[in-house]
C-alpha positions in Angstrom: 46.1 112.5 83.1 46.4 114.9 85.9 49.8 115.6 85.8 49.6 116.2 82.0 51.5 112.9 81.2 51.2 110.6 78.6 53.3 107.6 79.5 54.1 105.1 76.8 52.8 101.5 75.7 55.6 99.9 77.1 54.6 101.7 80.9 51.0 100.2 80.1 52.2 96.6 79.4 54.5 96.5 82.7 51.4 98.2 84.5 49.2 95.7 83.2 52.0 93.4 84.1 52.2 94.3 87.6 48.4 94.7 88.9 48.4 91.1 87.0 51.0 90.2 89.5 49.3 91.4 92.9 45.7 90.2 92.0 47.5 86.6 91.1 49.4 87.1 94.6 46.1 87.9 96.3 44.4 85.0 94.5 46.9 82.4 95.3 46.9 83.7 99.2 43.2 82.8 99.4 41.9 86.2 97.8 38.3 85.0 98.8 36.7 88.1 100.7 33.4 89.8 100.4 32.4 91.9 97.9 31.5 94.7 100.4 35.5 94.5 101.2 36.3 94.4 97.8 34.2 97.4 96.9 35.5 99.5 99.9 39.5 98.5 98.7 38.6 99.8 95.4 37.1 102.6 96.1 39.9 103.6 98.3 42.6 102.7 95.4 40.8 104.9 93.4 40.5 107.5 95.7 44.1 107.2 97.2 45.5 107.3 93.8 43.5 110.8 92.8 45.2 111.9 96.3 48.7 111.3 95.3 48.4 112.6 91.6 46.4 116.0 93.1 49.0 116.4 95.3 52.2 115.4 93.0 51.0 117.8 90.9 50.7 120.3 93.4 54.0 119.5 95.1 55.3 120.7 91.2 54.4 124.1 92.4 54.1 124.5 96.0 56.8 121.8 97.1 56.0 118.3 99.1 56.0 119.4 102.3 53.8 122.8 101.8 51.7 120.2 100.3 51.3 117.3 103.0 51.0 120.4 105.5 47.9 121.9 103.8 46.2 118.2 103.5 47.0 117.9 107.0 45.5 121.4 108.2 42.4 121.0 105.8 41.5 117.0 107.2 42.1 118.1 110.8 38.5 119.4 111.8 37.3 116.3 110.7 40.0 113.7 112.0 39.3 115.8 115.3 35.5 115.5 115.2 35.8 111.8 114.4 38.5 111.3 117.6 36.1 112.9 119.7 33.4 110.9 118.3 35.0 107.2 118.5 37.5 107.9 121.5 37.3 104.9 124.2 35.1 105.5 127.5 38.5 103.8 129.5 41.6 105.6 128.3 43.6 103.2 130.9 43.7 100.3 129.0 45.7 102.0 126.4 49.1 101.3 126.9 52.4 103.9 126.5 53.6 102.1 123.9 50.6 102.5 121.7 50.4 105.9 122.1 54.3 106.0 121.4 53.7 104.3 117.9 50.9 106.8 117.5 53.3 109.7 117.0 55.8 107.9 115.2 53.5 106.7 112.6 51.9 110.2 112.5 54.8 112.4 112.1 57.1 109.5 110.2 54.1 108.0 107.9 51.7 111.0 107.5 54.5 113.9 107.7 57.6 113.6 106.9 56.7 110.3 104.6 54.5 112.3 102.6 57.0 115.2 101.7 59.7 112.7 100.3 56.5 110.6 98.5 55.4 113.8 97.0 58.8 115.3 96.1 59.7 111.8 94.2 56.1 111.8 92.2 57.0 115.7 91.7 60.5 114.8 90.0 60.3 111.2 88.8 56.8 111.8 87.2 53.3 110.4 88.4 52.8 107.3 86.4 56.1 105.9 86.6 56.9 106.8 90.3 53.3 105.9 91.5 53.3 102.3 90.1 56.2 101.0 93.0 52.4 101.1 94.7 52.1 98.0 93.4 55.4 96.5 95.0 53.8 97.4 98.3 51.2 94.4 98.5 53.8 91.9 97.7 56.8 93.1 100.1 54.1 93.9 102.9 
């Protein structure tokens, strides 16, 4: 609805389809967890997936990587504040390689991911481009 689509009934059924398919995966792997956990995961599906359709639909105008930048610039005073907040007391029991993997998975995954992601939402459309989302579960 954000990005002004209206995808067909077909899109619905193989939607419908798919989530059937990863809740059936989660089930059949032993999907028995809390409800607290289950709560916080959909509240952060929901929340995620207003994320990437605000920002597709920005990426129409300003382009994907003006977007991620912005997101980036507007979180950082309070990524900052909680890395202050929850930083260890012993900073010599973290190894080079974790702080290695840091940077790759913030300038790879958070950067430079983000402005392809957003690009492809941008041009392939919201609805249809979001839902290889739910191939993620399955091929993680």
């Amino acid at each position: 609805m954000r990005g002004g689509e209206r995808p067909r009934p077909i899109f619905w059924l193989f939607s419908g389809i798919g989530s059937a398919c990863v809740a059936g995966f989660a089930f059949v792997q032993g999907g028995a967890g809390s409800l607290v956990g289950d709560g916080f995961m959909l509240a952060a599906i929901i929340v995620c997936g207003l994320g990437y359709a605000e920002g597709a639909a920005l990426s129409r105008r300003l382009g994907g990587w003006q977007v991620i930048s912005w997101a980036l610039v507007l979180s950082l005073p309070f990524m900052a504040t909680a890395a202050l907040l929850l930083q260890p007391a012993d900073w010599s029991r973290i190894g080079t390689p974790a702080l290695w993997s840091l940077v790759y998975v913030s300038l790879f995954s958070m950067l430079i991911g983000f402005v392809f992601w957003y690009r492809g939402l941008a041009l392939g459309g919201i609805a249809g481009v979001g839902q290889l989302q739910l191939l993620q579960p399955s091929l993680g």
